[in-house]
N, C-alpha and C positions, 0 to 999 in steps of 0.2 A: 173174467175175460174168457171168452170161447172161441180157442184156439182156430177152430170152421171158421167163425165169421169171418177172423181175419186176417184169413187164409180167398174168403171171397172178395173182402175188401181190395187184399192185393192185385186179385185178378181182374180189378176195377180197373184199378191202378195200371196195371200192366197192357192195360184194354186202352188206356188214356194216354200213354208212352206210345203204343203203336198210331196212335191218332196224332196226338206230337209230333213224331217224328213222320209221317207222312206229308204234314200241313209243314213242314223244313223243308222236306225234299222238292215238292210241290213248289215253294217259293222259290228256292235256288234253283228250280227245272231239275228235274231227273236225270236227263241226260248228262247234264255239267256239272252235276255236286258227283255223278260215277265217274267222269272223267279225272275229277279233284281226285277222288279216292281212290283212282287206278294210279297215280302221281304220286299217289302219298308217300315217304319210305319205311316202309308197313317193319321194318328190323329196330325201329324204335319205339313199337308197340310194347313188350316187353320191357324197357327201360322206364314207358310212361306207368306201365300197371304198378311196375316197383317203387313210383315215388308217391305211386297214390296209396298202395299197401303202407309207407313211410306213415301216410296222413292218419292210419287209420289205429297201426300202431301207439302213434303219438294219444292220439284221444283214448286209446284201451288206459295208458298212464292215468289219466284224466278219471276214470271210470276207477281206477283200482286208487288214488288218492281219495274221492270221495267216498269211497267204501268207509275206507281206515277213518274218514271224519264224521261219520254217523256213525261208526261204534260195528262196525260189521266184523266179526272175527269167526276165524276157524274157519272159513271159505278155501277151500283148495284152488290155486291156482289156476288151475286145466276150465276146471269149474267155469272160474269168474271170465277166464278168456270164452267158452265156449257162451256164456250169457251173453255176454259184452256184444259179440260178432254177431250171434244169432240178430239181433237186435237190427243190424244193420239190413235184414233182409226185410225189414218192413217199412224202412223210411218212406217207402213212398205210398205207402195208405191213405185213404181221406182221411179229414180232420187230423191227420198224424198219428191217430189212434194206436197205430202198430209199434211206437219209439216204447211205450207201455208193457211192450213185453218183456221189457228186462226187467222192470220190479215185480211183472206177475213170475218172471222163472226164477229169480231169485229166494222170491218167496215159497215155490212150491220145492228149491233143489236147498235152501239155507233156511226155511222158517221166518225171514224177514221181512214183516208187515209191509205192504206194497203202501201206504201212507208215509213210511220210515223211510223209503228208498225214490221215492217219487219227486223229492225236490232235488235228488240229485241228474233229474233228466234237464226240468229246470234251468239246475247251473249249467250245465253243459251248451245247452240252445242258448244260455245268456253269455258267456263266454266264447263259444263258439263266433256269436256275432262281432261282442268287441274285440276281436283279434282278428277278423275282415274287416273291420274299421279302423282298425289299426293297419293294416296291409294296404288299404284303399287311399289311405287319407292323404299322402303325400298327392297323387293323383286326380284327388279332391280337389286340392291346390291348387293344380295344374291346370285343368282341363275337363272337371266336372261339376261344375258350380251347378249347371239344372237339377245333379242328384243330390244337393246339400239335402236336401228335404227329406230322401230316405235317411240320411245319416243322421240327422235331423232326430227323426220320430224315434231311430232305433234307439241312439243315444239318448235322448231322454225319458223315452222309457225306461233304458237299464238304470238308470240312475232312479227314476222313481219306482222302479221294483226293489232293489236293494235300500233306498231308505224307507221304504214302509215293512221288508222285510226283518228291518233291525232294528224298527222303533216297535218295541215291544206295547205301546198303550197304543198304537193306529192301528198295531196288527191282532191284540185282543179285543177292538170297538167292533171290526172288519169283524170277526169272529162272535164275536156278541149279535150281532147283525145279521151274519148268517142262519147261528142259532133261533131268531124268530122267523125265516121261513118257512114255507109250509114244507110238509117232511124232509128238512134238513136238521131239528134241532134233534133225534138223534144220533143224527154225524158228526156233532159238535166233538165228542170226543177224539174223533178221527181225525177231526180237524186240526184239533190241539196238537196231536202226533206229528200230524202235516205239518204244522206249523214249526216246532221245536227241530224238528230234520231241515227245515229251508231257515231258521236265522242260523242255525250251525254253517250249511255250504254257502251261502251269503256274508258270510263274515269276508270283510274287505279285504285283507290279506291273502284269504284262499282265491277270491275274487282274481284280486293281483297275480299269482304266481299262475293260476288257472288261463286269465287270457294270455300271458306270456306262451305259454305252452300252445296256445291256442293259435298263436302267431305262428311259432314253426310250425305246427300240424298240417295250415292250412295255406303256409306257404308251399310245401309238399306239389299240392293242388294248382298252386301258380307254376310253378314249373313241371306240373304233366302238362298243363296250357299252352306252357313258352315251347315243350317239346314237339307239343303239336301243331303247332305255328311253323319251328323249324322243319318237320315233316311235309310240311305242304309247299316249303320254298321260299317261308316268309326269314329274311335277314334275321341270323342271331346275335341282334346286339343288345347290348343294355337298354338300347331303346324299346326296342320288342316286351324285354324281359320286367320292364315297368310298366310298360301300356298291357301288359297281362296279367302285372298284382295290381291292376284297376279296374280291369274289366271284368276277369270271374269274379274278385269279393263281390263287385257293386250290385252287378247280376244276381247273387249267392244273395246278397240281401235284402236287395227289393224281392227277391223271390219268399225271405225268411218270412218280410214284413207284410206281405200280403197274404200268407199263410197258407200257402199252395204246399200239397204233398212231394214232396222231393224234390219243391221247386218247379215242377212241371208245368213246361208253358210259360212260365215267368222268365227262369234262367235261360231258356233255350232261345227266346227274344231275344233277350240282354245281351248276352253274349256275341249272336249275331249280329246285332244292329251293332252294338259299341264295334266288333273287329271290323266292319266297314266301315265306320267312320273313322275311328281313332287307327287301325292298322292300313286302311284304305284297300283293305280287300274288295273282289269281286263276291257277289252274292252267291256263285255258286261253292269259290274258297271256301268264304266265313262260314256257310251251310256246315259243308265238310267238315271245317276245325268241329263247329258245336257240336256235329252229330258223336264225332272222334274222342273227345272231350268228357261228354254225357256220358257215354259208354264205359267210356275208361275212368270216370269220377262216381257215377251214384249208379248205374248198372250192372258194372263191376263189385261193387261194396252189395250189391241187392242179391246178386248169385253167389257172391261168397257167406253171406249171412243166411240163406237157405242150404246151403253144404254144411256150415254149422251148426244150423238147428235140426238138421238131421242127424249129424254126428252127435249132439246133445241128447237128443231122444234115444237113439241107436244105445246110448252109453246108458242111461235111465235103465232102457230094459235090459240092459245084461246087468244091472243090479235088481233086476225081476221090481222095476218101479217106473209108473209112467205118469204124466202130467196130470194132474187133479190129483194123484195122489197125498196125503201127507206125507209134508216134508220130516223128514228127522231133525229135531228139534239143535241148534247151532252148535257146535261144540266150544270148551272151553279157551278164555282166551288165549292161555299159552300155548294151544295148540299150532304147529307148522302150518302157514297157509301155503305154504308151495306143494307142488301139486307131487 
């Protein structure tokens, strides 16, 4: 992985955000999503970042549980947080390519094959979603019978990726089958690695405890939502506070299931069309919440994960060591992983 590329990619990305949010503005008119946003009560900015830092918290848990379950020891603390974060400054790359950077930094700061670490992004994106399906589904119930279909797909894909990841003869044919490719058969042993890493965080139990966590993390996210609804003037009732763990997951996952970088363009629809219908906003309101929202959920997380990977690198070279270089080989297990 080469740190330039995607480092350009981002700035794709970041090129593709500005076009986003332009084609928002544009739709709610300019003049009226500035008027929403001069309305806003801008002193609960700060209270939203805090519950989305909550979210983001909650997933580092998630990141430092599957460490310990592929066998990662001796990782210092500071370390795994400064991976973990960085990571978040590239969610929005094409193909997703940049979530990748934390089994390459792992590997190059712990020595930990990026095959060994790579099914733990995997569970994350797979739990990640059934715990917005979990948050959504009451809602489902209620008032979103046209989106059964994303819930639909996601849901039963997660289910058939976790039982072919743990039916150890469909996941050795799968891999027998790769191996006669044309130059794939000698990756087969990487493969094998890849494999043994993803039925371990696949195991239904971690599965289990992992979307639970997953719930709270990204309930977090519904209420920076509900905060920014109340900021704009919209009623803080329970009513609110439900039609908005309906409408980010839903948005969050048709954005997951179409496989758009950080959602872009997908969620920022979703969101807006669902707050007008289901909150019965005005188009220039809803504009506002999503721009307010975006900002303070995956733009916020994107400049905080390049502060860390600058802090990462900064930290590298005052150990006179820098990316590409070899890692120093893991330390033993009994070693303190706090930092």
């Amino acid at each position: 992985m080469k740190i330039a590329k995607l480092r350009s990619r981002l700035m794709i990305s970041m090129l593709l955000g500005i076009v986003v949010f332009a084609g928002l503005l544009a739709y709610g008119d300019f003049r009226h999503v500035g008027d929403s946003l001069k309305t806003f009560r801008w002193e609960l900015l700060p209270l939203i970042l805090l519950v989305t830092l909550g979210n983001y918290l909650l997933r580092f848990l998630k990141w430092e549980y599957y460490l310990r379950q592929i066998g990662v020891t001796g990782l210092k603390r500071i370390d795994s947080f400064l991976i973990y974060f960085s990571g978040l400054g590239m969610t929005v790359t094409p193909g997703k390519i940049g979530e990748w950077l934390k089994s390459y930094l792992l590997k190059e700061m712990h020595g930990t094959p990026v095959t060994k670490s790579a099914p733990i992004l995997l569970a994350e994106r797979l739990t990640d979603g059934l715990g917005l399906l979990v948050i959504a589904i009451a809602g489902l119930a209620v008032f979103g019978r046209e989106y059964w279909p994303i819930a639909a797909i996601f849901g039963v894909g997660s289910v058939i990726a976790i039982g072919v990841s743990r039916h150890r003869p469909a996941s050795h044919a799968l891999l027998r089958l790769a191996g006669r490719l044309p130059l794939a058969g000698r990756f087969v042993p990487h493969f094998e690695e890849f494999y043994e890493s993803t039925y371990v965080v696949m195991e239904p139990r971690s599965i289990a405890l992992m979307t639970g966590l997953s719930v709270g993390s990204w309930f977090f996210e519904v209420l920076a939502f509900y905060l920014t609804l109340i900021g704009l003037g919209v009623d803080g009732s329970l009513d609110t506070l439900f039609k908005s763990a309906f409408i980010l997951p839903i948005a969050t996952l048709a954005a997951a299931v179409l496989l758009t970088p950080g959602g872009l363009g997908v969620a920022e629809t979703g969101i807006t069309s669902l707050s007008e219908n289901l909150l019965h906003l005005g188009k220039s309101t809803a504009t506002a919440g999503t721009l307010i929202v975006r900002i303070a959920t995956l733009w916020f997380g994107v400049v905080l994960g390049l502060v860390m990977f600058a802090i990462l690198t900064r930290r590298l070279a005052q150990q006179g060591r820098s990316l590409g270089a070899p890692a120093e080989p893991p330390m033993a297990a009994s070693s303190d992983p706090a930092a």
